[in-house]
C-alpha positions as CSV (number, residue, x, y, z in Angstrom):
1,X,-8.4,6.7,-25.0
2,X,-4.8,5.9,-26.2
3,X,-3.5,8.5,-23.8
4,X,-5.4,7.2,-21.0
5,X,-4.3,3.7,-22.2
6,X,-0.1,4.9,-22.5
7,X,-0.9,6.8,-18.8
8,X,-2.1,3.4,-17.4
9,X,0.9,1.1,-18.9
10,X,3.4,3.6,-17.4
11,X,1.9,3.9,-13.8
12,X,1.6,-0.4,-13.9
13,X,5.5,0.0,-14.8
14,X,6.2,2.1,-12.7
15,X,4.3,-0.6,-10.0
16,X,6.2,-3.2,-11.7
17,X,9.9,-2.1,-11.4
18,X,8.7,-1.1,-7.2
19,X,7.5,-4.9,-6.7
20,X,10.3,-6.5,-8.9
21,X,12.9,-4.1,-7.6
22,X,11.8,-4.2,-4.2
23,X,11.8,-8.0,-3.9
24,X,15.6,-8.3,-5.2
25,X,16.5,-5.8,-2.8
26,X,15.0,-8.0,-0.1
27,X,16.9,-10.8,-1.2
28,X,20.0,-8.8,-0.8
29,X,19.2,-8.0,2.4
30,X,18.3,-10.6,4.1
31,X,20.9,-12.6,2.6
32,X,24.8,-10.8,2.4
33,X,25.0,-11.9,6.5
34,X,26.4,-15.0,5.7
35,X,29.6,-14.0,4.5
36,X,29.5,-10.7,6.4
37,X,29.1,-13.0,10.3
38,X,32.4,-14.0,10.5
39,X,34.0,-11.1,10.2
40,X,31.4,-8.8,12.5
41,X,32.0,-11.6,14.7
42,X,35.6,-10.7,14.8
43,X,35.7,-7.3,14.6
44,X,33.4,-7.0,18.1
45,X,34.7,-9.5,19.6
46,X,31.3,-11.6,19.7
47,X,31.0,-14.9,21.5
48,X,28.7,-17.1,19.9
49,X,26.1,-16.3,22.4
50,X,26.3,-12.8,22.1
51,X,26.2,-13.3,18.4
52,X,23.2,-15.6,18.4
53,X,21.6,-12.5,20.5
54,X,22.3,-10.4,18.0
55,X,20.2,-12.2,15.2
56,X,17.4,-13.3,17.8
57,X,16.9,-9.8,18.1
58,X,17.0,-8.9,15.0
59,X,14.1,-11.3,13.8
60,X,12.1,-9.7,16.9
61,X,12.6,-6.4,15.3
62,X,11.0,-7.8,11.8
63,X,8.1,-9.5,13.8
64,X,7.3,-6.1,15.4
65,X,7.6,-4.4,12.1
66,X,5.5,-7.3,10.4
67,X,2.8,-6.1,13.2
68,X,2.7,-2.7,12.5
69,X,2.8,-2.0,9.2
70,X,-0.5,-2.6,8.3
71,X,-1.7,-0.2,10.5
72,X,0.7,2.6,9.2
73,X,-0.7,1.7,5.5
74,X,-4.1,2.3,6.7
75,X,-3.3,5.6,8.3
76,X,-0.3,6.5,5.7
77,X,-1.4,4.9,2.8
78,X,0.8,2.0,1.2
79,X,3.4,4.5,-1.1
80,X,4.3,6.5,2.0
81,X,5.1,3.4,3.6
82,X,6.7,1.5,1.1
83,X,9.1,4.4,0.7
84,X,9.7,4.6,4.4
85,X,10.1,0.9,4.5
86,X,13.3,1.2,1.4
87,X,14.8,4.9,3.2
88,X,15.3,2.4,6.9
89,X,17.1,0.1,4.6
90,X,19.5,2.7,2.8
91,X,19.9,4.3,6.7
92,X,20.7,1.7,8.1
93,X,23.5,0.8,5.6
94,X,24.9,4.5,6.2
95,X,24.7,3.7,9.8
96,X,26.6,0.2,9.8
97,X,29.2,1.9,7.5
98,X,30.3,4.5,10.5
99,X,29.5,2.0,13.5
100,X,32.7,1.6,15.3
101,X,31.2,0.6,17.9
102,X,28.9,-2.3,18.9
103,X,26.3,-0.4,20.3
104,X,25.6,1.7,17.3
105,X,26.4,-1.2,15.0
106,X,23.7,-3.2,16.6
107,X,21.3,-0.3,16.7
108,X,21.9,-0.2,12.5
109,X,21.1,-3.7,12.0
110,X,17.7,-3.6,14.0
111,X,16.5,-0.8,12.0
112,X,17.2,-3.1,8.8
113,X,15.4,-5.3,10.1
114,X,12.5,-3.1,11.0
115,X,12.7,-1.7,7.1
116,X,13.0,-5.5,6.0
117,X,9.5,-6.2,7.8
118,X,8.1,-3.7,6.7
119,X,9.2,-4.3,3.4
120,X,7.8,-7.9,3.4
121,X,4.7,-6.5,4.9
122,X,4.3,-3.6,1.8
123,X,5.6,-5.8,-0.7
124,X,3.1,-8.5,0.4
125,X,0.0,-5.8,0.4
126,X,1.2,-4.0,-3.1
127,X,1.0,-7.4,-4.8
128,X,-2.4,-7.9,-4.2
129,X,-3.7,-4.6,-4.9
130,X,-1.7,-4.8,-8.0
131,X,-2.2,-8.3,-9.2
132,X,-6.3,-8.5,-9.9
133,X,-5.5,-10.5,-13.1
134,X,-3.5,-14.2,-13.2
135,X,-2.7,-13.4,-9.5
136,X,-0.7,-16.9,-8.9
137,X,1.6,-16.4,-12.2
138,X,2.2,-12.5,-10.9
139,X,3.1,-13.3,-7.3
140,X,5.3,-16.0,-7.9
141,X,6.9,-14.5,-10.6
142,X,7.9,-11.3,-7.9
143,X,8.6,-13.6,-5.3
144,X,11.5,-15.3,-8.0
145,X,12.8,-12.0,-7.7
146,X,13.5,-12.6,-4.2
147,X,14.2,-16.0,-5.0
148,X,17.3,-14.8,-7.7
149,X,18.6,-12.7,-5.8
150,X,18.8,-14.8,-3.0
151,X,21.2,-17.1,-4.9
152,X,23.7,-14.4,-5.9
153,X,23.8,-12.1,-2.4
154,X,26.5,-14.4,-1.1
155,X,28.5,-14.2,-4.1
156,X,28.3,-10.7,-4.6
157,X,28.5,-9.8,-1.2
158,X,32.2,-11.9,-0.5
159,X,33.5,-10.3,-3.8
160,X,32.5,-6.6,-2.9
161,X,34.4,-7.2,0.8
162,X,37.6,-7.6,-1.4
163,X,37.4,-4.4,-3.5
164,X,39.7,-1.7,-2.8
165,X,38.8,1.7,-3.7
166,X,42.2,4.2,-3.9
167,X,43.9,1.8,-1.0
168,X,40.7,1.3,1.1
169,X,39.1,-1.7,1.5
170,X,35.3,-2.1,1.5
171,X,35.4,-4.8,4.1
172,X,31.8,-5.5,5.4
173,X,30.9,-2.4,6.6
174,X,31.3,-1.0,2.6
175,X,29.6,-4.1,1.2
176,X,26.9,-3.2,3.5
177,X,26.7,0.4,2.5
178,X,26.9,-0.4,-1.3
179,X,24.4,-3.2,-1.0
180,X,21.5,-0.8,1.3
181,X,22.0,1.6,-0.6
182,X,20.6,-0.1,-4.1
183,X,17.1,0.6,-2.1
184,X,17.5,4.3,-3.1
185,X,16.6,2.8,-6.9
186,X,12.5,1.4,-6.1
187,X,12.4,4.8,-4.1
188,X,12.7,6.6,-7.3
189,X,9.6,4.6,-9.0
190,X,7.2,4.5,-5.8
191,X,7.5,8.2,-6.2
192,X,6.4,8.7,-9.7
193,X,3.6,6.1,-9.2
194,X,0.3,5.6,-7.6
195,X,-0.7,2.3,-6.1
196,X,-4.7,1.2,-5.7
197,X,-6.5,0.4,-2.6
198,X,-5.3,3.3,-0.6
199,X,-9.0,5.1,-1.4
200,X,-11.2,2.6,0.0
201,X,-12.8,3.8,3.1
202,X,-12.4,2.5,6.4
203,X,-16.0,1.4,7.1
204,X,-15.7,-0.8,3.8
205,X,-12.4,-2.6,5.1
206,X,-12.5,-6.0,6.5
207,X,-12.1,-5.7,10.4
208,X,-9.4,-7.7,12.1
209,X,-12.6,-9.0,14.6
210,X,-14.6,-10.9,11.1
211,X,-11.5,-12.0,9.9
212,X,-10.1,-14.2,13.3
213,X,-13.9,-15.9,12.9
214,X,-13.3,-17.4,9.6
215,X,-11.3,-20.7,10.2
216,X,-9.8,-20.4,6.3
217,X,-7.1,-17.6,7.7
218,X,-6.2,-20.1,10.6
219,X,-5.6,-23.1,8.4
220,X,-4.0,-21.0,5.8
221,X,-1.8,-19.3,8.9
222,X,-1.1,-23.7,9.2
223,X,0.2,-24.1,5.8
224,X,2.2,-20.9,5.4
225,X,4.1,-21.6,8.9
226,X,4.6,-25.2,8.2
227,X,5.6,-24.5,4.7
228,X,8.2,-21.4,5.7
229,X,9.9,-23.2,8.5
230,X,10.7,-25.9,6.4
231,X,12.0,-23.6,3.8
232,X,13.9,-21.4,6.0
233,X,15.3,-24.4,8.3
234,X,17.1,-25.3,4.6
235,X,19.7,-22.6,4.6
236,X,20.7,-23.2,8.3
237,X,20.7,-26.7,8.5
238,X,21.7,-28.3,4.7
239,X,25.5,-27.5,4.3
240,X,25.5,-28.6,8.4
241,X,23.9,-31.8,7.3
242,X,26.3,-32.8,4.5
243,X,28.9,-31.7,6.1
244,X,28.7,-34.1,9.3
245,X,26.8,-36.9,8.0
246,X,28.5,-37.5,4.8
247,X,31.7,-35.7,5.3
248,X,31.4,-33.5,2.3
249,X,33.8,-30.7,1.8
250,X,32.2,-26.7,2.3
251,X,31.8,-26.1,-1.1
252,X,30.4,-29.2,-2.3
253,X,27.7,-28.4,0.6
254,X,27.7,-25.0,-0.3
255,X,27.0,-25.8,-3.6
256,X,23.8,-28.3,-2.9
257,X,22.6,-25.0,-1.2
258,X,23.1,-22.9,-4.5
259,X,21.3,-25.7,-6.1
260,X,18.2,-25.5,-3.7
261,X,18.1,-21.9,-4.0
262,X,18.4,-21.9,-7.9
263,X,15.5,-24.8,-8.0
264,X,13.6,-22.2,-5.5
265,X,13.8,-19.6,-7.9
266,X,13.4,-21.2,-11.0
267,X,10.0,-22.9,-9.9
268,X,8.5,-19.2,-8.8
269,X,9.4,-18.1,-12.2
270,X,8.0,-20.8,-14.3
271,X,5.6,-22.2,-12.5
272,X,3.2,-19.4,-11.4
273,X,1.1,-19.8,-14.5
274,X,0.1,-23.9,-13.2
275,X,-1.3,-22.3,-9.9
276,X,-3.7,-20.3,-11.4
277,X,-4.4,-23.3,-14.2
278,X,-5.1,-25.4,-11.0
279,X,-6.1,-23.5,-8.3
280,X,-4.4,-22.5,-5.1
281,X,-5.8,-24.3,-2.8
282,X,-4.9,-27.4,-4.8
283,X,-1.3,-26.2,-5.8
284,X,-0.3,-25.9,-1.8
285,X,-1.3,-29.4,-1.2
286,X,0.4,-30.4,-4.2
287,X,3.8,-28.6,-4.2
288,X,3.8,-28.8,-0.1
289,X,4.0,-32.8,-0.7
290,X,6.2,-32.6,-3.2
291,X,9.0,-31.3,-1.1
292,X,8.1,-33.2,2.0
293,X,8.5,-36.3,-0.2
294,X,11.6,-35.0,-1.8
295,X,13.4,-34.4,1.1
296,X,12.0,-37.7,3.1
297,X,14.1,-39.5,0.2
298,X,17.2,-37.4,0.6
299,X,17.0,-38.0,4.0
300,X,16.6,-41.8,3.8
301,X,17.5,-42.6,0.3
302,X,21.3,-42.2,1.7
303,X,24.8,-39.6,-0.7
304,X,23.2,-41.4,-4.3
305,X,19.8,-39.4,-3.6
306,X,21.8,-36.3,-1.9
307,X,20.4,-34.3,-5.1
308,X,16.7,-34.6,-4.1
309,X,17.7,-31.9,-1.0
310,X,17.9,-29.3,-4.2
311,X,14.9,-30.5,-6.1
312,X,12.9,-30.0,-2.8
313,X,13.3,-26.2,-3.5
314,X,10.9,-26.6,-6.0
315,X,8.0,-27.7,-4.3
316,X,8.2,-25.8,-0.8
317,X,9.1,-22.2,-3.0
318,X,5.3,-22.2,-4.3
319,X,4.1,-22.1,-0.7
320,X,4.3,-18.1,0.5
321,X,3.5,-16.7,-3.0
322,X,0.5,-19.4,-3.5
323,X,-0.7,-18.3,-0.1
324,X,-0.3,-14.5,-0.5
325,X,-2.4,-14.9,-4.2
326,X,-5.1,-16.7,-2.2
327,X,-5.1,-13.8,0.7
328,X,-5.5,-11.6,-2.1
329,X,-8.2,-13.3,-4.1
330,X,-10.0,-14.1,-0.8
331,X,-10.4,-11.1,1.2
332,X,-9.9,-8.3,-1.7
333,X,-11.1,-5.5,0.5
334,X,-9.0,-7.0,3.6
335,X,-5.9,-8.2,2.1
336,X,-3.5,-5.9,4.1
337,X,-5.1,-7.2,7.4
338,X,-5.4,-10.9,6.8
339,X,-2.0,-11.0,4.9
340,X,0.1,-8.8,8.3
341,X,-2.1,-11.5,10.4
342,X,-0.7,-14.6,9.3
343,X,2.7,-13.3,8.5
344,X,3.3,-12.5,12.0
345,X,2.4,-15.8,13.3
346,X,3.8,-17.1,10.6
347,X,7.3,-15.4,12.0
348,X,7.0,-16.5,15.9
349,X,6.4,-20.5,14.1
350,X,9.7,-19.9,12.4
351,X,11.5,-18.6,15.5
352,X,10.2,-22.0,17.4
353,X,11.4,-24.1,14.4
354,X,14.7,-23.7,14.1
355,X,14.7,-24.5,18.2
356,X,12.7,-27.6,17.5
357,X,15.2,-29.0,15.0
358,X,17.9,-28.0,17.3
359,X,16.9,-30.1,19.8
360,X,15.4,-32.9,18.0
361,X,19.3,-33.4,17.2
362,X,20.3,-32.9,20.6
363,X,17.9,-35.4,22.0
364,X,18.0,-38.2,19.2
365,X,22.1,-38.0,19.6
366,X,21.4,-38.7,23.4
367,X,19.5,-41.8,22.7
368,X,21.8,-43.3,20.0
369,X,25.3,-42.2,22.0
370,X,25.8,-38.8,22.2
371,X,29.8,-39.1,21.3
372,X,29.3,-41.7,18.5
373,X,29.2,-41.2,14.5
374,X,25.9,-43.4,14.9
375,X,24.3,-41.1,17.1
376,X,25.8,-37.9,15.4
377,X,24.7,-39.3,11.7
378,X,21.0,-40.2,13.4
379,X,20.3,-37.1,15.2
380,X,21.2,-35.2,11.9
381,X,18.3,-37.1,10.1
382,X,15.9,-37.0,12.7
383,X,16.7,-33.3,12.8
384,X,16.5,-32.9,8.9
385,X,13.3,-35.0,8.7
386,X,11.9,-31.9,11.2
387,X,12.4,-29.7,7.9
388,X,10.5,-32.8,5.6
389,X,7.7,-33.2,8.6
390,X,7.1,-29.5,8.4
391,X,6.6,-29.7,4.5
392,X,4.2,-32.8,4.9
393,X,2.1,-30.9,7.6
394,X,1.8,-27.8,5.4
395,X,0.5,-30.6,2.7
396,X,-2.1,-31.9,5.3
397,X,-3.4,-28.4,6.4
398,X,-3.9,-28.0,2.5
399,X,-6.0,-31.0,2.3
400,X,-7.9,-30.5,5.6
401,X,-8.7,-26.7,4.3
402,X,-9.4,-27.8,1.0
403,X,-12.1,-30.0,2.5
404,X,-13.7,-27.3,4.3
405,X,-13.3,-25.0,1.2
406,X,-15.2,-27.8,-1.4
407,X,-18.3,-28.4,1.0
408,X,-19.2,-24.6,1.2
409,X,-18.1,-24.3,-2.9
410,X,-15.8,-22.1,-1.5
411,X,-12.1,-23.4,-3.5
412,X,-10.1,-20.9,-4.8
């Protein structure tokens, strides 16, 4: 029995360091552009439209992968994939390191972003094969990974374009390299593990066909999109906003951002353990209003309440882990299928977001006076309140879902 027992705690470890590993590495990934843009930019000779191309595509090639991954995990099982998913991220850095030209370099970056869906996708799946027990704590805790990690990229990625090795600098192609090729490490413990779920048969998996009839997976499709637009919209549109309408310097903007993300990450870490105290379905509504009122008082409260654009972070980061833990505890023999459905809608909402707030500026400038500080300074909050009115709505498909959940004694 103790041998069993000492087998069992090293396979879970093993499953551990993939998840925890796996989620940083995310964070790295999706988040060393910023730095990385201006000088790419440069270097090809990029107008912003070609640029804005470039990312546009880029999220296309993560929604595809989003779409397919399931199926491969069905047909592959989930450690084949998983592994597939972190070799397209270390190739891809090999690739961007000896892309001179913008053809090949762009060709590199889609494929990271096909190994960064799929990633999210396998991630997603392995979590809720993994985490039967305390499944809020254990997802939110993984997704602070992702939230940690998220913080630092930046930081670490501007200091590694500055190293010089024997007279050569690493520039952005090296930081790339370096940074993709950290998914080489979770490689190494998916391969000495095993992962559950892979063994259940095909007749006793939940098809796609049951799942679309059962209005919970469209309302919880609702909350997610709602609740990762206006979580996503943050890192585009903050520093932007405090910049322009208050005249704050970069990095006192940049800084509110840090603060956001380390709020973000801080709530998934510590706060897991109150979603499963409370329930999920109550935690979404909760922490969903939480931001939207957060950020509704940054917004109107004027600079004094400025801070309250960081403490948001902690209400809208409980959002996509809550949701995955109630995918997980819902459908347990149909997790992989409900979780790739409404994380690829939830991707073409967050496409159509940052558009919306785009324009919501555009147009609320046009009706104040285009050229004036007035109309500049309004359009930015009507923009920003998109982002709060995003966070609200996640709240109210919460509320309308836990309705429907109480009269069939259905809350989870």
């Amino acid at each position: 029995m103790g041998k069993r027992s000492g087998n069992f705690n090293k396979i879970f470890a093993m499953q551990l360091a993939t998840i925890f590993i796996g989620f940083i590495i995310f964070g790295i990934s999706e988040n060393i552009k910023g730095p990385a843009i201006p000088r790419i930019q440069l270097d090809f000779m990029l107008s912003e439209s070609q640029l804005g191309t470039l990312l546009s595509l880029n999220a296309l090639g993560y929604l595809i992968a989003c779409s397919f991954t399931a199926y491969l995990t069905k047909i592959w099982g989930i450690k084949r994939v998983t592994i597939i998913a972190f070799a397209a991220m270390a190739i891809s850095g090999i690739l961007i390191f000896f892309s001179q030209h913008y053809s090949l370099f762009s060709a590199s970056y889609f494929l990271m972003y096909i190994g960064n869906g799929m990633l999210e996708i396998g991630l997603a799946i392995l979590g809720a094969r993994i985490f039967v027990k305390n499944t809020g704590t254990m997802m939110n805790l993984s997704h602070g990974f992702y939230g940690l990690s998220s913080t630092v990229a930046p930081l670490i990625a501007t200091g590694l374009m500055e190293v010089t090795i024997n007279g050569y600098t690493l520039d952005w192609r090296g930081m790339y390299l370096v940074m993709l090729l950290l998914s080489v490490i979770p490689i190494v413990f998916a391969l000495f593990s095993t992962f559950p779920g892979d063994d259940i048969e095909q007749e006793d998996r939940l098809p796609l066909k049951t799942l679309l009839k059962d209005p919970v997976i469209w309302l919880m499709v609702l909350v997610l999109t709602f609740g990762v637009v206006s979580e996503l919209a943050v890192g585009g549109w903050l520093v932007n906003f405090l910049e322009k309408a208050y005249g704050w310097s970069t990095v006192s903007a940049s800084s509110m951002l840090s603060a956001f993300f380390l709020c973000f990450a801080l709530a998934r870490l510590l706060l897991g353990p109150l979603t499963d105290k409370i329930g999920f379905t109550l935690s979404l509504i909760v922490f969903s209003g939480i931001s939207a009122a957060c950020t509704f008082a940054a917004i109107f409260g004027g600079e004094n309440l400025a801070f309250l654009f960081a403490a948001a972070g902690v209400g809208i980061a409980m959002i996509y882990p809550t949701v995955m833990a109630f995918i997980a505890r819902r459908y347990p023999k149909g997790s992989d299928t409900a979780i790739t459905f409404t994380v690829t809608l939830m991707g073409v909402g967050s496409v159509i977001g940052n558009y919306l707030i785009g324009g919501v500026i555009e147009i609320t400038k046009g009706i104040f006076g285009a050229d004036s500080p007035i109309g500049l300074f309004r359009g930015l909050q009507a923009g920003y309140g998109v982002i709060g009115l995003c966070a609200a709505l996640s709240s109210v498909a919460g509320i309308i879902l836990y309705t429907y959940l109480y009269k069939r004694k259905e809350i989870i």
